[in-house]
C-alpha positions in Angstrom: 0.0 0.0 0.0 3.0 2.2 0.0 2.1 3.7 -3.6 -1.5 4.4 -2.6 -0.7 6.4 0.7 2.0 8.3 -0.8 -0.6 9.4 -3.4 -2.9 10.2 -0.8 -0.5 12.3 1.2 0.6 15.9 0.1 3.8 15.2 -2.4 4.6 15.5 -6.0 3.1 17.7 -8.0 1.9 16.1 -11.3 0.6 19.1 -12.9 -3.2 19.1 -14.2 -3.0 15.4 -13.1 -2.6 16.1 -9.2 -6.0 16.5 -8.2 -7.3 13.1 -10.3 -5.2 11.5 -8.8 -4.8 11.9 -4.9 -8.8 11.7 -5.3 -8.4 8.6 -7.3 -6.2 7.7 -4.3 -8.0 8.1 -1.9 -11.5 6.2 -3.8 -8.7 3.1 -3.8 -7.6 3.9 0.0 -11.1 3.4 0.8 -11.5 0.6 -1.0 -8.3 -1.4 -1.4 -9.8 -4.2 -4.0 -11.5 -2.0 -6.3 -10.4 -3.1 -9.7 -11.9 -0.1 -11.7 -10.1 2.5 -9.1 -6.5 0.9 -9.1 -6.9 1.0 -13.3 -7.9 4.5 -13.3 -5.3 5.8 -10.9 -2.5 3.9 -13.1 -3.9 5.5 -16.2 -3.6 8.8 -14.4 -0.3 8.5 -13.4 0.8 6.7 -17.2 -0.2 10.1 -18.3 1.5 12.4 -15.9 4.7 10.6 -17.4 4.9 8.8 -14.0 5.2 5.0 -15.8 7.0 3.7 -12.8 4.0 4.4 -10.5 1.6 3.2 -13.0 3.6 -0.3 -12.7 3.8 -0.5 -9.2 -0.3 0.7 -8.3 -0.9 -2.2 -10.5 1.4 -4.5 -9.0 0.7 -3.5 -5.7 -3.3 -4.3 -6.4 -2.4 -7.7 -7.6 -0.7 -8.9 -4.7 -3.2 -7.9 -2.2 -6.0 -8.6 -4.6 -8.0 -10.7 -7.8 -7.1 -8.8 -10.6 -9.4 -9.4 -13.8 -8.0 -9.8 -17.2 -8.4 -6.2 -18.4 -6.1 -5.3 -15.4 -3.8 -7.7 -16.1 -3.4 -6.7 -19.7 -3.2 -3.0 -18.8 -0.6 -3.7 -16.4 1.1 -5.5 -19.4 0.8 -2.7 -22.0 2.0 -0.3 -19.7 5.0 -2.0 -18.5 5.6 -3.0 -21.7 5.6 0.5 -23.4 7.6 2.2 -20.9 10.1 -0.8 -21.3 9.7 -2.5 -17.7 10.4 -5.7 -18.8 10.4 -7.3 -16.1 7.2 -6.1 -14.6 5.6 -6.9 -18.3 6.6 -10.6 -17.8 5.5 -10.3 -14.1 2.2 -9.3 -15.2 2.0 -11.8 -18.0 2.8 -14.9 -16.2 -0.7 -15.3 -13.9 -2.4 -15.7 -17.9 0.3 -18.1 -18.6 -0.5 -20.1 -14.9 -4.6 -20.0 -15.7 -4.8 -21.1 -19.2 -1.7 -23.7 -19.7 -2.7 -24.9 -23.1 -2.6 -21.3 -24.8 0.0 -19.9 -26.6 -1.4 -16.3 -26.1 -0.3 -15.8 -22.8 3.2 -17.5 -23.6 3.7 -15.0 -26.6 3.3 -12.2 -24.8 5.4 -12.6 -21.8 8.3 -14.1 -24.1 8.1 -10.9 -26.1 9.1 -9.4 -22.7 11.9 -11.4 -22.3 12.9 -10.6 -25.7 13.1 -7.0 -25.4 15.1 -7.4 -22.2 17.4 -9.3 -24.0 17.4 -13.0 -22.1 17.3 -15.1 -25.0 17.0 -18.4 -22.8 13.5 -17.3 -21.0 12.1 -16.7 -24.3 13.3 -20.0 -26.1 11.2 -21.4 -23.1 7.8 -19.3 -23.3 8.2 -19.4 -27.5 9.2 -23.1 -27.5 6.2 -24.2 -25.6 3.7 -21.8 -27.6 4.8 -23.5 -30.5 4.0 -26.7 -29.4 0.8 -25.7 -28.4 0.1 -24.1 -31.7 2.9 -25.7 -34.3 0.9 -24.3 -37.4 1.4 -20.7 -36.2 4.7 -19.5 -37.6 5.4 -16.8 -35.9 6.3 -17.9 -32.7 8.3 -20.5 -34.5 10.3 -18.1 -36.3 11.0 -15.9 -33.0 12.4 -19.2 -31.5 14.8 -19.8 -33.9 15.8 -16.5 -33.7 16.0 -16.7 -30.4 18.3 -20.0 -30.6 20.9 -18.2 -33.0 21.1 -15.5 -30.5 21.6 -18.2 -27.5 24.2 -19.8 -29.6 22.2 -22.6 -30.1 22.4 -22.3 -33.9 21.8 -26.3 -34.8 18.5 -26.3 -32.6 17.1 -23.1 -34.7 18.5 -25.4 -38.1 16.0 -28.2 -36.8 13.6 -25.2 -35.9 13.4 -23.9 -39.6 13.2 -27.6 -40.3 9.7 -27.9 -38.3 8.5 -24.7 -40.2 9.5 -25.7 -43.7 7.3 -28.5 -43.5 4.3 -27.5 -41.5 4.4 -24.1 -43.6 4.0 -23.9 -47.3 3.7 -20.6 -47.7 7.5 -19.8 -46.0 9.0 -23.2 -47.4 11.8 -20.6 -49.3 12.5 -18.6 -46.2 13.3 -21.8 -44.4 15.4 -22.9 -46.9 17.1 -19.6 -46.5 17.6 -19.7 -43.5 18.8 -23.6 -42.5 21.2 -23.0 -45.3 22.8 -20.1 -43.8 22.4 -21.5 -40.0 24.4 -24.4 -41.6 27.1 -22.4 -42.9 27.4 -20.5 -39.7 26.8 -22.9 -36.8 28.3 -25.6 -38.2 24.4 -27.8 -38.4 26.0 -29.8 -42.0 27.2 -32.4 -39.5 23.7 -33.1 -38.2 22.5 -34.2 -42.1 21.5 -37.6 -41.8 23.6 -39.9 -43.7 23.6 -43.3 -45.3 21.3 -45.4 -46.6 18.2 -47.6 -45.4 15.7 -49.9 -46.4 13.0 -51.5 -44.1 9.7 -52.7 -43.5 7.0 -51.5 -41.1 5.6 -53.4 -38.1 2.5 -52.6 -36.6 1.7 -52.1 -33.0 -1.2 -53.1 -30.8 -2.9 -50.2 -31.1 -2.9 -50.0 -35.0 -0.1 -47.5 -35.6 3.0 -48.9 -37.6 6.4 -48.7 -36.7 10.1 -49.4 -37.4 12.7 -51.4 -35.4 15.6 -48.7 -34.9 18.5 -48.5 -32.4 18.3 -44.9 -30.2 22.1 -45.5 -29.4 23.1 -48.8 -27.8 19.5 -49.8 -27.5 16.6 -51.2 -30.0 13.3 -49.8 -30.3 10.3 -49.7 -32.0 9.6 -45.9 -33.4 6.7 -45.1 -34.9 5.9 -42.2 -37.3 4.1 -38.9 -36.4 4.5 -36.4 -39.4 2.5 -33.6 -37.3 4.5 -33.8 -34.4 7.0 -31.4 -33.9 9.2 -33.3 -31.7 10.1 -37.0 -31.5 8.6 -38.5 -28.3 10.2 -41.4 -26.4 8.7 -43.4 -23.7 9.7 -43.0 -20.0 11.2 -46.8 -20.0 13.2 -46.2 -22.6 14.8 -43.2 -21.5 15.5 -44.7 -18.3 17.9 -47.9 -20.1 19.1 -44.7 -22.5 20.4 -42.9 -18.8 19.2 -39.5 -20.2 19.6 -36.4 -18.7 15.9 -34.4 -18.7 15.3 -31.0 -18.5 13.5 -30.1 -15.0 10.5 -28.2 -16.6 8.2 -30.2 -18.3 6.6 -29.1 -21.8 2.8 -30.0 -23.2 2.5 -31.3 -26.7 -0.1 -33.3 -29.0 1.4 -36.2 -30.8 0.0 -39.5 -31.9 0.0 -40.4 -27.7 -2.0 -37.2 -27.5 -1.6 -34.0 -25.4 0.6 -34.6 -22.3 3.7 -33.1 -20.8 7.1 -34.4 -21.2 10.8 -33.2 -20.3 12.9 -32.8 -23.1 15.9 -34.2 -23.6 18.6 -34.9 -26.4 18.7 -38.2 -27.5 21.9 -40.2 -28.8 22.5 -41.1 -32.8 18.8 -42.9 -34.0 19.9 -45.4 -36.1 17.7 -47.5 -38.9 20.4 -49.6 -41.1 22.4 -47.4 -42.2 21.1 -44.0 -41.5 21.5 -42.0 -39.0 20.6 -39.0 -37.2 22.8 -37.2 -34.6 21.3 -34.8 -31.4 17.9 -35.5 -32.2 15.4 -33.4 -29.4 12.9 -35.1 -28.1 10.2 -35.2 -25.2 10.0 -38.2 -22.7 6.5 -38.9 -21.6 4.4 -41.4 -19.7 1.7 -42.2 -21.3 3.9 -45.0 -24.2 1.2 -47.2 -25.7 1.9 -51.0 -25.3 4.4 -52.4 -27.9 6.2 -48.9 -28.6 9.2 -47.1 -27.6 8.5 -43.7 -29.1 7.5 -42.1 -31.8 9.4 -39.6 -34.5 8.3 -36.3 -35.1 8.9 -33.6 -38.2 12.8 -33.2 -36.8 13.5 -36.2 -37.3 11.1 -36.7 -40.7 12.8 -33.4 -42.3 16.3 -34.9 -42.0 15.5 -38.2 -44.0 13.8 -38.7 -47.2 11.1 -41.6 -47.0 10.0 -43.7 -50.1 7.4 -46.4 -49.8 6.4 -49.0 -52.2 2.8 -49.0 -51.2 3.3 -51.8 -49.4 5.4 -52.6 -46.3 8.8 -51.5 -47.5 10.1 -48.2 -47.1 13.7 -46.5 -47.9 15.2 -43.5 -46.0 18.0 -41.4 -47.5 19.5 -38.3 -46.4 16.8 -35.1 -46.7 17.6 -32.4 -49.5 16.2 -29.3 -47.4 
């Protein structure tokens, strides 16, 4: 309440805007959890050039308070046009906490992060948008700017992969842009190589699958073209002894929507191909007679070829 009293009191003179607000104030002193009151007084004082008391009214309602959405975006805007970035991805995240399978939210708070400059907070919020809306390139293409900027130059490569294939419309910019990523960071390496053929088996539950080694260890992978990320069960990261990122992301894939830890997994081999620091998400919920399942980064560094039957060949991707 420290704001509101010092409004109250005799201070500052904010020109024409004095008077509005110390009786704004004092409507808000009276009534501490009045919404309406605590938006007006921080429009006042947004336009008595006073953006840092605008902020902190807003922050100090939402503490003591239940702020409403139009509150919570007005505290955003402002922070985020007087470039208080951190008090714009303060008042972002309770959106982000109430509605976990939006990207919205996400969006904004990561453009926050952006402006401030900390690259790794918005690969997180922009990562997870994306895989709550994949088809939305725009997000997509702030993450991989993003992962240059993080140094992780290979992981925007396989970004630009996703959005090449789920995007028609910027196939040519992706192009653009994985071959300059790998020119610059070095991504070449990552190509799949070799040669494979081999025939599908199907699972229990109707999907079909191939028998591949994830490093030292066979596994049955099945095939999810609108996934953006492979998926791999909890068992068999366990025998794989990966190391998982502490904060869990949600994404839909063939197992459905669930949360899963990402992690990078070792060389995926089929005969002779092979693909090298593959992401991927290790969740719970594995079907019965599957190990995981390949997404589009894995789908955009091979080329398939199938013979309408059962056999298939893989070969190194041209994009």
């Amino acid at each position: 309440m420290i704001l509101l009293l010092a409004a109250c009191e005799s201070g500052p003179d904010y020109g024409p805007w004095t008077r509005p607000i110390r009786e704004t104030a004092e409507d808000l002193a009276a009534n501490p959890c009045q919404a309406k009151a605590a938006l007006a007084l921080a429009q006042l004082y947004e336009r008595a050039d006073q953006d840092a008391l605008a902020v902190g009214v807003l922050a100090e309602f939402r503490a003591r308070c239940p702020a409403d959405d139009l509150l919570r975006r007005e505290a955003y805007r402002i922070a985020m046009d007087s470039m208080q970035w951190d008090a714009a991805a303060e008042a972002a995240t309770p959106a982000v906490l109430d509605n976990p399978s939006s990207a919205r939210p996400l969006i904004d708070r990561a453009a926050a992060w952006e402006a401030k400059g900390d690259a790794l907070a918005a690969i997180s919020d922009l990562r997870q948008a994306f895989l709550l809306d994949p088809r939305s390139v725009d997000p997509a293409k702030r993450l991989a700017a993003q992962q240059e900027k993080a140094d992780q130059g290979c992981k925007a490569w396989d970004t630009w992969g996703i959005i090449w294939w789920l995007s028609r419309a910027t196939r040519g910019e992706a192009q653009v842009a994985r071959a300059r990523i790998a020119d610059a960071a070095g991504c070449r390496k990552l190509r799949a190589s070799g040669h494979a053929e081999a025939r599908h088996v199907e699972t229990p539950d109707g999907l079909f699958g191939f028998d591949m080694l994830v490093g030292d260890h066979s596994a049955v992978l099945g095939f999810d073209s609108s996934a953006p990320y492979t998926v791999i069960s909890a068992a068999l990261a366990e025998k794989l002894l990966l190391i998982q990122e502490p904060t869990p992301v949600i994404m839909t894939s063939a197992w459905g929507t669930s949360a899963g830890r990402p992690v990078q997994l070792p060389p995926v081999r089929i005969g002779e191909i092979e693909v090298r620091e593959l992401d991927a998400l290790v969740m719970e919920n594995a079907p019965p007679g599957i190990d995981g399942i390949v997404g589009i980064n894995f789908l955009t560094r091979v080329d398939l070829d199938h013979d309408g039957e059962k056999k298939w060949s893989f070969d190194p991707s041209g994009i």
